[in-house]
C-alpha angles and dihedrals in degrees: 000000000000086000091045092053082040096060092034093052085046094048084053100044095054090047078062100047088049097046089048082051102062096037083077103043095068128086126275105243097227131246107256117257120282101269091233117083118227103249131218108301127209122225149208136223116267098258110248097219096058101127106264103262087050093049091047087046097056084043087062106044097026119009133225096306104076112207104220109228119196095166132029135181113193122198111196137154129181134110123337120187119207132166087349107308130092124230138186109254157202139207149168121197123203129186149166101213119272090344120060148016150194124186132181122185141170133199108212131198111202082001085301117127109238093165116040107183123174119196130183132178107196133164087355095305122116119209117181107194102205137185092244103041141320125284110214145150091019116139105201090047084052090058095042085053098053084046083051085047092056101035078060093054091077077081100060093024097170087085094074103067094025096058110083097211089058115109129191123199119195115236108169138313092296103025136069135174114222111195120207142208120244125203093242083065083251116131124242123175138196120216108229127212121203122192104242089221107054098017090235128132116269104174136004118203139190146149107263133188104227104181135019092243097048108129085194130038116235140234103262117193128194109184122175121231111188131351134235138176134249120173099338095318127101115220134184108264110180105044136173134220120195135167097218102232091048092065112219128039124285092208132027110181141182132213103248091175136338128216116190126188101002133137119290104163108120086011095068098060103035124094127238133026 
């Protein structure tokens, strides 16, 4: 009789682990685009002293006429890893270019949110809003998130050569160094990697703080995996995050819709989709 509960407990929990299973192999259903439509944008000439591989890369996903993007609202979904598993997800990216952000995003299981998280970076504070409990008042965190802030920006690039206290450093015929602005009024920087073929970016790096009580940053890598094009500008999607010493990327994610230049304020600093 006992053998009998054990392999049926077994049976059952199996079932379980195979239902859950398939509740994360399936794909995220998307947010709905942002209601506001992105206007008319004015530009700027390409700026003639970018170090080389830069200038080749905005020549090949823009052109030599720069929109210049002072809001964004990125729609994505893909793969998210947390705790160890990986889920379908969905996001939805907000910034005010160079300067602050909102995201919202939702692991589903069978397209049904399980984790909801909402994260905002605002006035130079970071606040990450968890299932299990709020991060907050943390200064390194304050500093990954700015380099989060910026990593981002590959989806609105403009940024970098609009924004005046945006500096660029020549490395060699397919690198370039990009150096950033922090709200303490400090300096950080991402290496940048261009294939020499297409001119493209092939890999952004940095140093990244990754938890409150690191003693050490990290190496964070952003790689595109694949471009597409909004409003005139191609953009990685998808794209892939990893924290170097973990292997293989903790989100891939995918532009679902892009807004640029629309109206955030009251947006940027909601919650939720």
């Amino acid at each position: 009789m006992i053998q009998r509960i054990i392999l049926a407990l077994t049976a059952a929990a199996a079932a379980l682990v195979a239902l859950l299973w398939a509740g994360l192999k399936g794909r995220a259903k998307p947010f709905p685009p942002y209601p506001e439509s992105t206007p008319t944008i004015r530009t700027i000439p390409l700026p003639a002293d970018l170090p080389e591989p830069v200038k080749r890369y905005y020549r090949a996903t823009i052109g030599e006429e720069i929109p210049v993007i002072e809001t964004a609202v990125i729609t994505l979904s893909g793969r998210l890893r947390f705790k160890g598993i990986t889920f379908p997800a969905r996001m939805r990216f907000t910034h005010e270019a160079g300067r602050s952000y909102r995201h919202y995003l939702e692991a589903l299981v069978f397209n049904y949110p399980l984790l909801r998280v909402n994260e905002s970076y605002l006035d130079g504070h970071s606040r990450l809003e968890l299932p299990f409990g709020v991060v907050e008042n943390q200064p390194k965190i304050d500093l990954a998130a700015n380099m989060g802030l910026w990593g981002e920006s590959f989806w609105l690039p403009t940024i970098f050569v609009t924004d005046p206290r945006v500096r660029w450093e020549a490395i060699d015929a397919t690198h370039a160094r990009v150096i950033v602005p922090c709200a303490d009024g400090s300096t950080d920087s991402l290496t940048l990697t261009f294939d020499p073929m297409t001119g493209l970016l092939a890999q952004a790096e940095t140093m990244r703080w990754r938890d409150a009580a690191d003693t050490e940053k990290q190496p964070w890598q952003i790689a595109p995996q694949g471009w597409q094009t909004f409003h005139g500008i191609k953009i990685p999607s998808p794209g892939a995050v990893t924290w170097a010493d973990e292997g293989t990327p903790w989100l891939v994610a995918s532009v679902d819709d892009v807004a640029y230049n629309v109206d955030l304020s009251t947006y940027l600093r909601g919650r939720g989709v």
